[in-house]
N, C-alpha and C positions, 0 to 999 in steps of 0.2 A: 595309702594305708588308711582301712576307712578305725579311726576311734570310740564311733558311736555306738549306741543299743541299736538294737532290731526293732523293728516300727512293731513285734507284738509287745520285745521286753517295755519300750514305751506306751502302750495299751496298760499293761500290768500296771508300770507306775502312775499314768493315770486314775485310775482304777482302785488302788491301794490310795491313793492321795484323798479322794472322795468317798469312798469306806471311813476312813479313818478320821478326818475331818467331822464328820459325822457321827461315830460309832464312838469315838475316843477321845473326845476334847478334854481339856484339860479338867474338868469338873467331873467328870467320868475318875479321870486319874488318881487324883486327890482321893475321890471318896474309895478306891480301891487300896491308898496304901493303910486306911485306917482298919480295914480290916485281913483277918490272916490269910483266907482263901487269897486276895489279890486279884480275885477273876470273878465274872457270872456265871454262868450256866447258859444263861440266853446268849452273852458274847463270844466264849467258846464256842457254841455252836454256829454262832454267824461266821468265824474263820474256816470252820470246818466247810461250809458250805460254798464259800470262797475257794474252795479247795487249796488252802495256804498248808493245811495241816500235815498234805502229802505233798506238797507243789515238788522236793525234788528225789521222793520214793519213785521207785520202778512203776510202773501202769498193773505189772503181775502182781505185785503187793495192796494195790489199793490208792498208788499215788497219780499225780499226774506226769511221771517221769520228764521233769525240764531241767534244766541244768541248775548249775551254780552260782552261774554269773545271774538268771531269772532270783533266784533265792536274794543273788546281793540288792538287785532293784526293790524289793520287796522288804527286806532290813531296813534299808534307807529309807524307806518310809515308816517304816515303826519305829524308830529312830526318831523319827523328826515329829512324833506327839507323845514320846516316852512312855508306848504301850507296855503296861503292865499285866501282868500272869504269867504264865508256865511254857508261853511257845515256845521260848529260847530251850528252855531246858527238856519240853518234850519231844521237839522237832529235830535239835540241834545237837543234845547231847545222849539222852538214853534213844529214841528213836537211829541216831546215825549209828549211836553203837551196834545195836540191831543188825542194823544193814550193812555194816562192815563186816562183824564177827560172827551171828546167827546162822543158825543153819535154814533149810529153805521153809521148815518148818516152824523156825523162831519165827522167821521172817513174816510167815502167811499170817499166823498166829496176832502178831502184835501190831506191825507196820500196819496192818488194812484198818485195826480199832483206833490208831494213832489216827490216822488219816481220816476215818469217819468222825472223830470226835468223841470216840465211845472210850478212849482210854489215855491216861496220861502216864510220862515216863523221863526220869531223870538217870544220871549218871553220877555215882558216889566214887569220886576218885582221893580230894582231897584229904589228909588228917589233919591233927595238931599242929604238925610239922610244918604247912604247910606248903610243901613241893611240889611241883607241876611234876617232877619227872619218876622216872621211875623206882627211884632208891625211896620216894616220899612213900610209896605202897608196903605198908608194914603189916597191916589186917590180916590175919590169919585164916586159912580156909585149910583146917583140916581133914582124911579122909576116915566118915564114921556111918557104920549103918547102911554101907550102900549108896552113900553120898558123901555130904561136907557138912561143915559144921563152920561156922565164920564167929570168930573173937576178933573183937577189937571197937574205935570207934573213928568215923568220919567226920568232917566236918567242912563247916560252908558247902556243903548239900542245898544246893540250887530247887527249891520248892518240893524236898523230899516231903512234905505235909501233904502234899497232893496229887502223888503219883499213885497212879494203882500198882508201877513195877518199877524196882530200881534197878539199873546195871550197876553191881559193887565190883570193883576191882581190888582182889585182893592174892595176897600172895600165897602159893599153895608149894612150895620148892624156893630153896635156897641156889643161886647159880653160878655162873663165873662171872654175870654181870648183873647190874640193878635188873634189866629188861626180862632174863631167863627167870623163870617163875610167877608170872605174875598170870593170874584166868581174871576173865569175868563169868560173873551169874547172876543170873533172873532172882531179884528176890522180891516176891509179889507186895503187895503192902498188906500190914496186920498180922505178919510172919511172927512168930513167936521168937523171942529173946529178944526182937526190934524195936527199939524204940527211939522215936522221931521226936524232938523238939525244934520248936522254932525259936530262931536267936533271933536278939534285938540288933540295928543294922543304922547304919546312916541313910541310907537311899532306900526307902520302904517301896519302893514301885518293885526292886529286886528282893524277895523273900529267901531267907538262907534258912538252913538247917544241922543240926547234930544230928548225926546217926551212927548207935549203939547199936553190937552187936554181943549180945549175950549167950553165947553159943547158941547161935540160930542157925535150924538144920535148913538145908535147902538140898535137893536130892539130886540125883547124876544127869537129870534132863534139863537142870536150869544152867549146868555149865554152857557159857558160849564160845564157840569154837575148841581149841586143841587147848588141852590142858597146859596150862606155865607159857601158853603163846600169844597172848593176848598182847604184849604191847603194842607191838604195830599196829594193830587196828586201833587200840586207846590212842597214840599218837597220829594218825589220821582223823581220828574226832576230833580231838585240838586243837590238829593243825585246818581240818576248817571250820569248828566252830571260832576259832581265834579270827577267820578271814570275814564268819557273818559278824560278828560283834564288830569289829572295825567300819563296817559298813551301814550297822547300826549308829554307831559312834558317830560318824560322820553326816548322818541324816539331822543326828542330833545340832552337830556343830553349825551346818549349815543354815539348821532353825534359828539358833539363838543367832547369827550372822542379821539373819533376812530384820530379827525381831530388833535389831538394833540398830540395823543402818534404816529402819521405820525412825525409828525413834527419835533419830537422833538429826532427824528432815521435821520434827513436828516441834520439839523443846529448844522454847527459845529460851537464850539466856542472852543479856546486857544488849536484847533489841534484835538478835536473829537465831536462826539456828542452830545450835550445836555441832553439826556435820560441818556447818559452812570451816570453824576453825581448825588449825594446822594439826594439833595435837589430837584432835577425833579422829580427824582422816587419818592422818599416820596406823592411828591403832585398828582402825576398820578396813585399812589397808591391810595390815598384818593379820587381821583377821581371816583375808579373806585368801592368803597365801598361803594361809597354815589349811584351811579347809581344801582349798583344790591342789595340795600337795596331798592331803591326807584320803583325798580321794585317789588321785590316780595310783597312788600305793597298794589302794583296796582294790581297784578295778584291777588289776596287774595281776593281783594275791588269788583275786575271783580267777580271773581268763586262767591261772597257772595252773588253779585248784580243777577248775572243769576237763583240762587238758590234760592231767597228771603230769604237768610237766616236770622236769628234774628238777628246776627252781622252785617248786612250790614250796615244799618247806624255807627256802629262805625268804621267798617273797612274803609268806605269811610274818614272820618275824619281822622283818621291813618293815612291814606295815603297821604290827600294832608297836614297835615302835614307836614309829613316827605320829600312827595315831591318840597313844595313850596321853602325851606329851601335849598334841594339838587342841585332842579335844577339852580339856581341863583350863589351858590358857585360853581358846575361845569363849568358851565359858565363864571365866572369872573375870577377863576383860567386858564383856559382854555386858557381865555386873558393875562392874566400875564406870561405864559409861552411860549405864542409865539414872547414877547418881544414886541418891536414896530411895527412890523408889525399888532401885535394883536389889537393895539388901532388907525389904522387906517379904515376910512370907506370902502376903497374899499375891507379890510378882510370881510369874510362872518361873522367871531365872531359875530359882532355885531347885525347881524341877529339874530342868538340863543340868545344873552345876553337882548334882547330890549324884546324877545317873555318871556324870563322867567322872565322878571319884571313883564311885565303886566298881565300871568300866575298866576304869587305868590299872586294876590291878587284877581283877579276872583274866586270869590263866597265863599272868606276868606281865608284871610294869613294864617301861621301857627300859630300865638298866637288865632287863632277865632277856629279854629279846635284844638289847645288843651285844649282849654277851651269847648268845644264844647267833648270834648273822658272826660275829668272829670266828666261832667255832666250824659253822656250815662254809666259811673262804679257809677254813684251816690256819687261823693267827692262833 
């Protein structure tokens, strides 16, 4: 049973490793979470050319149609330099909405600008409330004029500041279950009633947003898919935007790993090494248990998600899990062991440690995802 990548998925992460290294060093990063955009213009379009933007749209849309497991290789690597801007959310979450629920029309339409660079696109699902699921969709989308009309507001909106189009999931019908009722729609950006604020965040390399809707008309062609049936498809974005974020996560964890068992080969204390003592190893030990557990959970979640296997929705839960849990303690360990240098800002630690907070809780901690694996075994 072979475990490995394909000697092209391995090309890709080569590939993505020396892009990034170069394109996205940490002084890159920094000076992007000081401001709002969080991206360039020149950088975006260097991904785009990369063809990352489409890497796993259809070829008829404008992507390079590869799977999903290519997509996790490719996370893990923006993971592991805590690339900052909108590809998460233009690729991963309004872009896959697209491709689930659109019609062939949506699809031509957005997917080919997504993927040239020429357009960006988030998914507004969160409110107040905070809930991943579907009872959380309380946004009103009434029917007025020929179309709808959306009251309500969103919130932790993933770089809605810089999308030219959002997908809003909002509720248009009351049902017999949370799931019955709920559409998405195109609402382009600069729409009337809308309006976009950028909230202040712990992890500024991740840009959040409020979004208000003021009875803001959107007309009967930006509905996607069948009216009030939209969860499914919003719950397949989830469930594998939740498998690439693990996969990021762990690119990450694997860095702060690498950047510490460096470290801790060069800092001497009381005449030798720090690695050489009982209690470093121990923890670097642990460290590196918690990463290649937290990987093959992801690789598992990816193989399942590409596959549409039956498991996927619980494999994706599994994982982030086990990953939200992982990546936080390798990261805080990671801190502890490089001493005081570790808890100062100009250390890059604090990079990895701020991205795996605000990770662990994007689209459910790990108490929501084991509650969430009881549920999919029927406890």
């Amino acid at each position: 049973m072979d475990f490995g990548f394909s000697q092209e998925q391995e090309m890709l992460r080569a590939t993505a490793r020396k892009f990034l290294e170069n394109e996205c060093p940490s002084a890159f990063v920094r000076a992007r979470m000081e401001e709002p955009a969080g991206v360039t213009d020149e950088f975006w379009t260097k991904l785009a050319e990369q063809g990352w933007l489409g890497l796993v749209y259809p070829e008829e849309f404008g992507g390079a149609g590869l799977g999903f497991v290519d997509l996790t290789v490719l996370m893990e690597e923006m993971g592991r330099c805590v690339m900052p801007g909108p590809f998460f959310s233009t690729v991963l979450l309004g872009g896959l909405a697209i491709l689930e629920a659109g019609s062939p029309a949506q699809k031509k339409e957005w997917l080919g600008k997504i993927a040239a660079g020429e357009a960006r696109a988030t998914l507004a699902l969160t409110e107040p409330n905070a809930r991943w699921d579907a009872a959380g969709v309380t946004v009103a989308a009434r029917e007025a004029r020929g179309g709808f009309v959306l009251a309500g507001t969103k919130l932790f909106v993933l770089d809605a500041h810089l999308a030219d189009v959002l997908v809003v999931a909002a509720r248009t019908a009351e049902g017999k279950s949370p799931e019955d009722g709920v559409s998405l729609f195109l609402v382009p950006k600069g729409a009337r009633g809308m309006t976009v604020t950028l909230l202040p965040t712990m992890d500024q390399t991740r840009k959040l947003c409020e979004v208000t809707f003021a009875d803001t008309p959107v007309d009967a062609g930006a509905l996607l898919g069948a009216r009030g049936a939209a969860w499914p498809a919003v719950a397949r974005v989830q469930q594998r935007a939740t498998v690439a974020l693990c996969a990021e996560m762990c690119g990450g964890a694997q860095k702060v790993l690498e950047m510490t068992t460096d470290y801790a080969k060069i800092r001497i204390a009381f005449g030798r090494p720090i690695g050489t003592y009982q209690g470093v190893k121990h923890k670097a030990a642990d460290m590196l248990v918690d990463v290649e557990n937290a990987k093959s959970l992801t690789y598992y979640a990816a193989w399942a998600a590409d596959e549409n296997a039956p498991e996927a929705a619980l494999a994706a839960s599994m994982a982030k899990a086990y990953v939200s849990d992982a990546y936080r303690k390798v990261a805080g360990t990671g801190i502890q062991l490089h001493g005081g240098i570790g808890f100062t800002w100009e250390h890059d630690l604090h990079l990895y440690f701020k991205r795996a907070k605000s990770s662990e809780f994007t689209f459910g901690d790990a108490t929501y995802h084991r509650e969430r694996v009881a549920q999919l075994i029927n406890l």
